[in-house]
LUMMIKE-874879 format. One record per atom (N, C-alpha, C, O): residue number from 0; residue in one letter; atom name; x, y, z. Coordinates in nm, 4 decimals. Layout:
LUMMIKE-874879
{rec NUM,"A","CA",{X,Y,Z}} ...
***
This chain:
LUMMIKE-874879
{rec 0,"X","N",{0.0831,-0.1179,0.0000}} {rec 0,"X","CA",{0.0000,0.0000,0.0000}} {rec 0,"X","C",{0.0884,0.1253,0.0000}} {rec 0,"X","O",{0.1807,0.1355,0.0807}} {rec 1,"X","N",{0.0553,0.2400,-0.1079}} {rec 1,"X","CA",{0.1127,0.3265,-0.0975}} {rec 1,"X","C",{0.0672,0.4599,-0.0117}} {rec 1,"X","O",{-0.0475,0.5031,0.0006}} {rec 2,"X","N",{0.1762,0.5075,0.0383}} {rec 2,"X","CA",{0.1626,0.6279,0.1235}} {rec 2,"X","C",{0.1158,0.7627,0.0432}} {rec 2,"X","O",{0.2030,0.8189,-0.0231}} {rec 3,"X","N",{-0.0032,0.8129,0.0445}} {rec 3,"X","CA",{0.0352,0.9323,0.0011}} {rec 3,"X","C",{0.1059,1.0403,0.0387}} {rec 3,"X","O",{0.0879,1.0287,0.1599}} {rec 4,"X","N",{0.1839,1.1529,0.0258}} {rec 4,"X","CA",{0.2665,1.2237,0.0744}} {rec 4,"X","C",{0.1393,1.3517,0.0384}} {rec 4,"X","O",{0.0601,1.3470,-0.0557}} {rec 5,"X","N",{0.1489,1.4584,0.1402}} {rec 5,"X","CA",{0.0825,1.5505,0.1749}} {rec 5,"X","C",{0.2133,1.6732,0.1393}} {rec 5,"X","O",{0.3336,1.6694,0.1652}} {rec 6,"X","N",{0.1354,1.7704,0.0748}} {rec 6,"X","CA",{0.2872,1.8689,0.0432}} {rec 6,"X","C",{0.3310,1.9451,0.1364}} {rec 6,"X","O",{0.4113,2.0327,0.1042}} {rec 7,"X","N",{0.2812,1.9293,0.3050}} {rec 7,"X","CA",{0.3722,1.9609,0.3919}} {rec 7,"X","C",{0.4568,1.8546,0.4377}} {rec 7,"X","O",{0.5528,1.8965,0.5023}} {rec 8,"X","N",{0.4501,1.7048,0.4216}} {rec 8,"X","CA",{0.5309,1.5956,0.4160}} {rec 8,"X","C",{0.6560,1.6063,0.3451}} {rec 8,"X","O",{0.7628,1.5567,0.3810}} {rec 9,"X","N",{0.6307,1.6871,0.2232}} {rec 9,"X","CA",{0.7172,1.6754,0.1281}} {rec 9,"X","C",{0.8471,1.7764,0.1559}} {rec 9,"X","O",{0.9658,1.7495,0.1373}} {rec 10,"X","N",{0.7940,1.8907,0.2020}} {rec 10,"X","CA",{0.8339,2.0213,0.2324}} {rec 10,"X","C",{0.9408,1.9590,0.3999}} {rec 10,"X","O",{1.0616,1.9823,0.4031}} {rec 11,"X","N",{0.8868,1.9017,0.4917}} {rec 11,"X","CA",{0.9603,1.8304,0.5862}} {rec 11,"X","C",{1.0753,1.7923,0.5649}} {rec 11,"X","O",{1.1857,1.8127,0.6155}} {rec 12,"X","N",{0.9968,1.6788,0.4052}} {rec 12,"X","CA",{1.1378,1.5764,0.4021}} {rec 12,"X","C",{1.2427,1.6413,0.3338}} {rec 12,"X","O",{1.3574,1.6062,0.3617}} {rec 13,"X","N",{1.2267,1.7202,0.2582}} {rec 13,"X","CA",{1.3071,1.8306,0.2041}} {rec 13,"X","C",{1.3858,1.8905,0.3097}} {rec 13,"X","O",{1.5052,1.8612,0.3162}} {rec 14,"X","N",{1.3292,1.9791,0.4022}} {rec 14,"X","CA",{1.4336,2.0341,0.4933}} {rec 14,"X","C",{1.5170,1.9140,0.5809}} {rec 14,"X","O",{1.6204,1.9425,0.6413}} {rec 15,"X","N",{1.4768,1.8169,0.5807}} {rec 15,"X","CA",{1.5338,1.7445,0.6728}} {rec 15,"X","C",{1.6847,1.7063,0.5847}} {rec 15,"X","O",{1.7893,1.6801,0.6441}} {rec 16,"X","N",{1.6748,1.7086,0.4677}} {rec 16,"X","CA",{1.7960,1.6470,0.3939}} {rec 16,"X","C",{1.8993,1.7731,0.3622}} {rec 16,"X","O",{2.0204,1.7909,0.3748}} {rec 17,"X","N",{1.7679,1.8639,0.3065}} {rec 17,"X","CA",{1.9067,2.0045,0.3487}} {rec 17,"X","C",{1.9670,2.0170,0.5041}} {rec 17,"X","O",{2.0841,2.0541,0.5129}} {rec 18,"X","N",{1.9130,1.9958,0.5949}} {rec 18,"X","CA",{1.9788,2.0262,0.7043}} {rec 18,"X","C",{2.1229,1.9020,0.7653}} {rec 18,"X","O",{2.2072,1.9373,0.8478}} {rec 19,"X","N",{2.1186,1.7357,0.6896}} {rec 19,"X","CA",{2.1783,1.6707,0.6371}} {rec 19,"X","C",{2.2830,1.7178,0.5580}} {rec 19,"X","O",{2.3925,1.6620,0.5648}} {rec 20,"X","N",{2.2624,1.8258,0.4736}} {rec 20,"X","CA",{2.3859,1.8626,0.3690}} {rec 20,"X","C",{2.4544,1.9599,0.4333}} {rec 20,"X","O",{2.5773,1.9556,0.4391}} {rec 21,"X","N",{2.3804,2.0623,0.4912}} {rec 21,"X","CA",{2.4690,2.1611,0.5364}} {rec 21,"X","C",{2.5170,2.1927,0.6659}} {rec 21,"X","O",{2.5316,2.2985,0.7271}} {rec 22,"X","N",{2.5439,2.0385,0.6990}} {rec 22,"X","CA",{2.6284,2.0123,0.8453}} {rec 22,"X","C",{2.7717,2.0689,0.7959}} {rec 22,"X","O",{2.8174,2.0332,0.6874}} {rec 23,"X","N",{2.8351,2.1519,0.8740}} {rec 23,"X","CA",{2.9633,2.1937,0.8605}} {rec 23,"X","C",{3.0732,2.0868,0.8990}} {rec 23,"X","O",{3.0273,2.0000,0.9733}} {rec 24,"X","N",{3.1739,2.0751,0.8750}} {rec 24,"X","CA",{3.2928,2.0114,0.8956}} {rec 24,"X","C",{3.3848,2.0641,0.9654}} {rec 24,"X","O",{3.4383,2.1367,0.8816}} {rec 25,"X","N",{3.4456,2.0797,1.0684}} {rec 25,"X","CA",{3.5402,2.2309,1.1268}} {rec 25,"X","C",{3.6228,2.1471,1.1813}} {rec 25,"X","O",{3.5751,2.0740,1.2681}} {rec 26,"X","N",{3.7535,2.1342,1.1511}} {rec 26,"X","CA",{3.8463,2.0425,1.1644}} {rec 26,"X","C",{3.9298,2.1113,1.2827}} {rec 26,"X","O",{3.9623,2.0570,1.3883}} {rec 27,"X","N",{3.9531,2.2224,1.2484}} {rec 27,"X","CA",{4.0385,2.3428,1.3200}} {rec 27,"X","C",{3.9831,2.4981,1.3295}} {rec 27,"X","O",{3.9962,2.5632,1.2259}} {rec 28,"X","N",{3.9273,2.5595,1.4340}} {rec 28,"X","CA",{3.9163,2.7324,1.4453}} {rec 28,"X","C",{4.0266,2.7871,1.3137}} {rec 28,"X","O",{4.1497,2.7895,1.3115}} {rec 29,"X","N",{3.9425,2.8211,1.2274}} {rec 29,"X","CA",{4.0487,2.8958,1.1488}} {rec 29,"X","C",{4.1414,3.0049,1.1857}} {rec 29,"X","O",{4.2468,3.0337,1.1290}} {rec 30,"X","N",{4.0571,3.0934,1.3462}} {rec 30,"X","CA",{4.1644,3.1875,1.3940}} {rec 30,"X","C",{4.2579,3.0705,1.4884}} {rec 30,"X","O",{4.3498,3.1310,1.5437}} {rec 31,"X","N",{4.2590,2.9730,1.5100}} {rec 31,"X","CA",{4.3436,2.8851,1.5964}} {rec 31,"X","C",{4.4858,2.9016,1.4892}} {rec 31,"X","O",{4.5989,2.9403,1.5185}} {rec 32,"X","N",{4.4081,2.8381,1.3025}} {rec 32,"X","CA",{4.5325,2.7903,1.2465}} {rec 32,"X","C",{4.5889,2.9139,1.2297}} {rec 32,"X","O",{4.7065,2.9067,1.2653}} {rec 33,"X","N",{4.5568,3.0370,1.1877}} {rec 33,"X","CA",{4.6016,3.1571,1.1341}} {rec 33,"X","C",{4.7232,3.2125,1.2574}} {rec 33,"X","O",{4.8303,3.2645,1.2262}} {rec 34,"X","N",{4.6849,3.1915,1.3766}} {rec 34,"X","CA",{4.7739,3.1921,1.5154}} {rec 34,"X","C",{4.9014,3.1232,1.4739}} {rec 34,"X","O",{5.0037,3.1913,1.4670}} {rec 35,"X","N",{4.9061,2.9586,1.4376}} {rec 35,"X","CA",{4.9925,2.8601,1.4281}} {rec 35,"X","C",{5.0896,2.9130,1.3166}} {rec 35,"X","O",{5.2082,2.8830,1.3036}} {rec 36,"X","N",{5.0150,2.9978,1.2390}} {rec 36,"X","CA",{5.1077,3.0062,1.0857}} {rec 36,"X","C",{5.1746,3.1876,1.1285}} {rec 36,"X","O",{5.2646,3.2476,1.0697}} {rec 37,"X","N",{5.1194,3.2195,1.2081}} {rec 37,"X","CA",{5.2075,3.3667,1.2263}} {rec 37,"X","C",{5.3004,3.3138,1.3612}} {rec 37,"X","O",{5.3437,3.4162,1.4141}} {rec 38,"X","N",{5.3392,3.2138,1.4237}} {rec 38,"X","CA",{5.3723,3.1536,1.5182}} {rec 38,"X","C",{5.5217,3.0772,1.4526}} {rec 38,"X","O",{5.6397,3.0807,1.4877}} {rec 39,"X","N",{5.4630,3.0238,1.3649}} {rec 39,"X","CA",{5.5987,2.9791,1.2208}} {rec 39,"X","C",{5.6673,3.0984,1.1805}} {rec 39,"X","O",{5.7853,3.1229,1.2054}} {rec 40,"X","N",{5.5948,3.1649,1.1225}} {rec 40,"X","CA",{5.6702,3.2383,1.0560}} {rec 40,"X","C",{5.7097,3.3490,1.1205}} {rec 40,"X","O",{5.7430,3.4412,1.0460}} {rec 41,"X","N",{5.7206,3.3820,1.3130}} {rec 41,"X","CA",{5.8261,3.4230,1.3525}} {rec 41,"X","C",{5.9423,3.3652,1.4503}} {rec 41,"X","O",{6.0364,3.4173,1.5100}} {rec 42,"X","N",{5.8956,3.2433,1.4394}} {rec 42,"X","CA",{5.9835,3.1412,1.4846}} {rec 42,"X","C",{6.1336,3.0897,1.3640}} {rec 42,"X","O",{6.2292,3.0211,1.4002}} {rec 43,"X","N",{6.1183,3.1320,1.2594}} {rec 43,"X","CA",{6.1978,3.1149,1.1154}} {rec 43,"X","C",{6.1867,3.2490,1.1128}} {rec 43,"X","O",{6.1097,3.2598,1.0173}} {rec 44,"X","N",{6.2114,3.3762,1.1543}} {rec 44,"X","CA",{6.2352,3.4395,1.1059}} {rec 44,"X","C",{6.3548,3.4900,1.1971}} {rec 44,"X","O",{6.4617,3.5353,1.1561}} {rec 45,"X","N",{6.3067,3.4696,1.3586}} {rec 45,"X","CA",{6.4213,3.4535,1.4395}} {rec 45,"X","C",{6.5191,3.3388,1.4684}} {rec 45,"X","O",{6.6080,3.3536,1.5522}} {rec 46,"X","N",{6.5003,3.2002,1.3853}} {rec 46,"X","CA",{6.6226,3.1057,1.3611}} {rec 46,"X","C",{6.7029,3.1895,1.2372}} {rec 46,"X","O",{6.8148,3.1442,1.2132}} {rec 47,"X","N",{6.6656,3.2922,1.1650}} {rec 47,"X","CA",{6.7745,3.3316,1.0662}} {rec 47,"X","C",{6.8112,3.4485,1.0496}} {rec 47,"X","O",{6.8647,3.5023,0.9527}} {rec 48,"X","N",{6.7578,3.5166,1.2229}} {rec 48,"X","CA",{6.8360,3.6201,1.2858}} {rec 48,"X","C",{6.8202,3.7713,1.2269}} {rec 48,"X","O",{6.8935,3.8696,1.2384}} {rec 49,"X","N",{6.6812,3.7495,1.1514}} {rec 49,"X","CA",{6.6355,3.8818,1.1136}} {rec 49,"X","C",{6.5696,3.9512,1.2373}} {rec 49,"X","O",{6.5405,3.9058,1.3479}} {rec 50,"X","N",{6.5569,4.0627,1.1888}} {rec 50,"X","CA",{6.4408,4.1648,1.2913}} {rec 50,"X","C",{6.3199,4.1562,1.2215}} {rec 50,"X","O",{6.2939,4.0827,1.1263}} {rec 51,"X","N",{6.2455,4.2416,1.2799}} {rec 51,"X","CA",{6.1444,4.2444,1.2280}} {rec 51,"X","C",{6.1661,4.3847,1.1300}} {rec 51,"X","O",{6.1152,4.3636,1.0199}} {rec 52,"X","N",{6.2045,4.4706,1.1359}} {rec 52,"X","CA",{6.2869,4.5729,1.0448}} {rec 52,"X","C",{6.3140,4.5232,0.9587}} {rec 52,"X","O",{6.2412,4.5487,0.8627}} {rec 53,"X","N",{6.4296,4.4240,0.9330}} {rec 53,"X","CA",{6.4745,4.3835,0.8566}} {rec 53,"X","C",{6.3940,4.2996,0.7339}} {rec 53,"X","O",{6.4414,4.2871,0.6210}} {rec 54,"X","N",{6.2541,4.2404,0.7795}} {rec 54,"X","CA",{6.1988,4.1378,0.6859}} {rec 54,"X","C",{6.0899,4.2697,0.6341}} {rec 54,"X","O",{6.0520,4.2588,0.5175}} {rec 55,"X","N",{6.0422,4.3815,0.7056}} {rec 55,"X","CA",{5.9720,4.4279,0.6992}} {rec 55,"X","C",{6.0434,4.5407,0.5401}} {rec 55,"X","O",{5.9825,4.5950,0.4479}} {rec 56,"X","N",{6.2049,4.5340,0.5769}} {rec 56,"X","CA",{6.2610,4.6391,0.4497}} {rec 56,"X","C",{6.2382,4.5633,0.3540}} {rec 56,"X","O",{6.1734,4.6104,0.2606}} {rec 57,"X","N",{6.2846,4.4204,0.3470}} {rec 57,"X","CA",{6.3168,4.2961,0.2228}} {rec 57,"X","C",{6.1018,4.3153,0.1300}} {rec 57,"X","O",{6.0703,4.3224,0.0112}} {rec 58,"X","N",{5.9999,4.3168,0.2758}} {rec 58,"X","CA",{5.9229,4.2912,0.1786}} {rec 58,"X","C",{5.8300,4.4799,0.1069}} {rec 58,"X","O",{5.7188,4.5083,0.0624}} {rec 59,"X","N",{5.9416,4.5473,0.1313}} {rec 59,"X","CA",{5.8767,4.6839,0.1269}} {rec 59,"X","C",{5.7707,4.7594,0.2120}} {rec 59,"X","O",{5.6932,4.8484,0.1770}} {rec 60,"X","N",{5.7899,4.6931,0.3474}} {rec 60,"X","CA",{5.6839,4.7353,0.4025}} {rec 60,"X","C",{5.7151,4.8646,0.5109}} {rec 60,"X","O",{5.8308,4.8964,0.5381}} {rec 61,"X","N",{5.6261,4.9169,0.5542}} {rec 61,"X","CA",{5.6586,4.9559,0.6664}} {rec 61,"X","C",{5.7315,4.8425,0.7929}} {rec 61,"X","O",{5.7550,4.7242,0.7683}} {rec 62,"X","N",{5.7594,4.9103,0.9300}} {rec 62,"X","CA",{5.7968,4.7994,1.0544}} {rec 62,"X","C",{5.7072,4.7902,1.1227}} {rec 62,"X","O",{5.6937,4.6907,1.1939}} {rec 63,"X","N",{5.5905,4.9225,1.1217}} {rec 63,"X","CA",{5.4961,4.8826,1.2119}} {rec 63,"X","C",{5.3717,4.7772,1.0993}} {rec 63,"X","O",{5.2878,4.7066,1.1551}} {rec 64,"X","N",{5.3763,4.7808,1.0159}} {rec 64,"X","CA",{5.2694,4.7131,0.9033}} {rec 64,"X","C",{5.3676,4.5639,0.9509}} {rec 64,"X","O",{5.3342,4.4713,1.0247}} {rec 65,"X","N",{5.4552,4.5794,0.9000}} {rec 65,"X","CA",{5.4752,4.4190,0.9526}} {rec 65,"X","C",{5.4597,4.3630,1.0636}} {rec 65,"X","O",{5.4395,4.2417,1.0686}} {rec 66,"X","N",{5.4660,4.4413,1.1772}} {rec 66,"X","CA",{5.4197,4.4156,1.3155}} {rec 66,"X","C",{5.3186,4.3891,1.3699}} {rec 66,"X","O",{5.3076,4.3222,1.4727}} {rec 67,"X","N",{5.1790,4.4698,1.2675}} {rec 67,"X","CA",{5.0425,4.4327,1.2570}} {rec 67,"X","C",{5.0234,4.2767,1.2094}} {rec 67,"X","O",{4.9391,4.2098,1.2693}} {rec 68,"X","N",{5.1016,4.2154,1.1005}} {rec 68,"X","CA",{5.0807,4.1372,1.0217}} {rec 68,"X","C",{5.1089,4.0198,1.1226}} {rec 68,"X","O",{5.0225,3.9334,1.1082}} {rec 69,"X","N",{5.2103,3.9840,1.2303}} {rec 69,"X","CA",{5.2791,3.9278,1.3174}} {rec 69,"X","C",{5.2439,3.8856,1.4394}} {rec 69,"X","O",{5.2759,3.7832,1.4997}} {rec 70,"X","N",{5.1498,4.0073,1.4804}} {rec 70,"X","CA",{5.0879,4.0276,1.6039}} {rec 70,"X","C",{4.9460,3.9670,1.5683}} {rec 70,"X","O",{4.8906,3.8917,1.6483}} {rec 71,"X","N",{4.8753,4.0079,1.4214}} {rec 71,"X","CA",{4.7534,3.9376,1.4081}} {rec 71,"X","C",{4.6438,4.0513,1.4243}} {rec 71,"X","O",{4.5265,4.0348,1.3908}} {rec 72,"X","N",{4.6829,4.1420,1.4668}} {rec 72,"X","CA",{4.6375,4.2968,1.4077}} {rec 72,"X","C",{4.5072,4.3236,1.2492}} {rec 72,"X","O",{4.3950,4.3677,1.2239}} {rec 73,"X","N",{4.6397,4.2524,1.1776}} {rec 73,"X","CA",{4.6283,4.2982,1.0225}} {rec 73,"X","C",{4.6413,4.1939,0.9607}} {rec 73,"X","O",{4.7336,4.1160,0.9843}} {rec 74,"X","N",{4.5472,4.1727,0.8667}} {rec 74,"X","CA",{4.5358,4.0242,0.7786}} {rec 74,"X","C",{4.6053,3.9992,0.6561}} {rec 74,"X","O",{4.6061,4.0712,0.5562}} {rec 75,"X","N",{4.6683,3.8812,0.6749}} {rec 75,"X","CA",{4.7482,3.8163,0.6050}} {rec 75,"X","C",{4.7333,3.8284,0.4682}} {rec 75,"X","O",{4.7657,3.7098,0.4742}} {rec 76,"X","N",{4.7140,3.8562,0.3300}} {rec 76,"X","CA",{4.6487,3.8227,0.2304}} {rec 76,"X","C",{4.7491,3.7145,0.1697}} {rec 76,"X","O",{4.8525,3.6875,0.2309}} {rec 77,"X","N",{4.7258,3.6693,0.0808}} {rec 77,"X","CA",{4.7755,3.5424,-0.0096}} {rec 77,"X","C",{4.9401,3.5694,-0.0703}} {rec 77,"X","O",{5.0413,3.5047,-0.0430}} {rec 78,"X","N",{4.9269,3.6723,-0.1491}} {rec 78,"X","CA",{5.0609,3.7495,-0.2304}} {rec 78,"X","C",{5.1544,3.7677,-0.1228}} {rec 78,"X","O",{5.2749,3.7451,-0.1335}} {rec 79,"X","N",{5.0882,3.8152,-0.0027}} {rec 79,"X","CA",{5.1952,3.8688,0.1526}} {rec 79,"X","C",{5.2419,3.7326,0.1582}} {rec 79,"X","O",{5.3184,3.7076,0.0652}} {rec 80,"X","N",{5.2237,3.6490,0.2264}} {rec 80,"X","CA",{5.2417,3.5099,0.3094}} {rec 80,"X","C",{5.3540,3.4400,0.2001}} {rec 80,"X","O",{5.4617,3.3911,0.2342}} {rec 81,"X","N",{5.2982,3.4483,0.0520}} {rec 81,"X","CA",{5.4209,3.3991,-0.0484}} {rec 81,"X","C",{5.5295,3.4910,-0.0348}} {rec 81,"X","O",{5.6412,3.4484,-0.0056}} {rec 82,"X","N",{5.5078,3.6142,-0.0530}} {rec 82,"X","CA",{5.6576,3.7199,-0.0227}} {rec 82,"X","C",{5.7328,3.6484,0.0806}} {rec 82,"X","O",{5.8412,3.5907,0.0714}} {rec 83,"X","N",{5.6051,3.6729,0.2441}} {rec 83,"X","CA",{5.7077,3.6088,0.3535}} {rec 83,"X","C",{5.7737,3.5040,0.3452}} {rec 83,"X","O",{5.8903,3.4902,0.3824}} {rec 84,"X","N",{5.6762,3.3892,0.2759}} {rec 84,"X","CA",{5.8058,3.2514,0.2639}} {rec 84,"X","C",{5.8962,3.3012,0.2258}} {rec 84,"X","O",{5.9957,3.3051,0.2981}} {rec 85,"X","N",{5.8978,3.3610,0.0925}} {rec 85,"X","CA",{6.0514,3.3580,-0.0191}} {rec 85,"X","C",{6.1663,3.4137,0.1075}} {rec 85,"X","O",{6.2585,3.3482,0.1561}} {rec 86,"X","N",{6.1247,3.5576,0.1407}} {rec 86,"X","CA",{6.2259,3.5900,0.2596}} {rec 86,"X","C",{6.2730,3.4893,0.3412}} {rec 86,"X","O",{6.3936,3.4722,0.3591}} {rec 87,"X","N",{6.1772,3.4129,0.3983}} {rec 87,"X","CA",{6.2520,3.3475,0.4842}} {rec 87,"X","C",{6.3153,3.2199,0.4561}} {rec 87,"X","O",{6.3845,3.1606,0.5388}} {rec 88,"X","N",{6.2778,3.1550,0.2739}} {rec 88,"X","CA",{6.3310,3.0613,0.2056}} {rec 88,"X","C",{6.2894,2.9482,0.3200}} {rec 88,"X","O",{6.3479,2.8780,0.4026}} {rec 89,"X","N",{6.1562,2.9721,0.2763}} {rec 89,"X","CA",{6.0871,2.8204,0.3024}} {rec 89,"X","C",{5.9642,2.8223,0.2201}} {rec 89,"X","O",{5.9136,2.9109,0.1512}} {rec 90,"X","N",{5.9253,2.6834,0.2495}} {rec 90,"X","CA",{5.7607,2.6585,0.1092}} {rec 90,"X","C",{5.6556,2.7039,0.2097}} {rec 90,"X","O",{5.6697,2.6917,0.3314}} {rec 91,"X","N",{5.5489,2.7575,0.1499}} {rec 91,"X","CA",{5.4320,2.7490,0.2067}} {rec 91,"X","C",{5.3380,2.6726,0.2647}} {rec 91,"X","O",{5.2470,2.7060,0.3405}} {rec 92,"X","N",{5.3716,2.5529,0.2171}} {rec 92,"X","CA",{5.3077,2.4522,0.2599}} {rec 92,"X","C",{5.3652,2.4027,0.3936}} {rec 92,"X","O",{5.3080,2.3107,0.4520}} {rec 93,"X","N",{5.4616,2.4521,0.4381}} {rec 93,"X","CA",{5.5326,2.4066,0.5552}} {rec 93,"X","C",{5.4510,2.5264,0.6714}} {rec 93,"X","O",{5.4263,2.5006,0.7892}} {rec 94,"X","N",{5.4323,2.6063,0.6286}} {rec 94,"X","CA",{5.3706,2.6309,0.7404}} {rec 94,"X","C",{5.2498,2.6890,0.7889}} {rec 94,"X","O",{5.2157,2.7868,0.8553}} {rec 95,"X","N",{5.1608,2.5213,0.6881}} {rec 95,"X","CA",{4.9864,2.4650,0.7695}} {rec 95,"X","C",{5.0434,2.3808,0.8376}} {rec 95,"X","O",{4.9788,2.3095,0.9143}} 
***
């Protein structure tokens, strides 16, 4: 025997499967990892005995702009974070 479905049945089973899909996944606080990766990259910047002056001249920046960037102040963008590797001659991928 078949069920008929009523179109608030339908409307139910519908939300019930979207709410199924758009369970999030959160592996890590993204401000946790963003901490870990400005945490690297002044941990390598003081194994190779720069200042913060110093990385801040190499990437044209101001010292206090780089200090923002360090401290977590001021956000990282994509192009920055590749500059910073090259300075500090390491890959990017090393430090997720």
């Amino acid at each position: 025997m078949e069920i008929k479905k009523t179109f608030f049945s339908i409307i139910f089973d519908v939300r019930k499967r979207k709410k199924k899909m758009l369970r999030k996944i959160t592996i890590e606080n993204p401000k946790d990892k963003a901490i870990n990766v400005l945490q690297k990259i002044v941990t390598r910047r003081q194994e190779l005995g720069l200042s913060q002056t110093d990385l801040a001249i190499q990437l044209n920046m101001t010292t206090s702009g780089y200090f923002k960037i360090e401290k977590g102040d001021s956000k990282l963008d994509l192009l920055r974070l590749f500059a910073i590797a090259e300075c500090l001659d390491i890959e990017v991928k090393s430090l997720f």
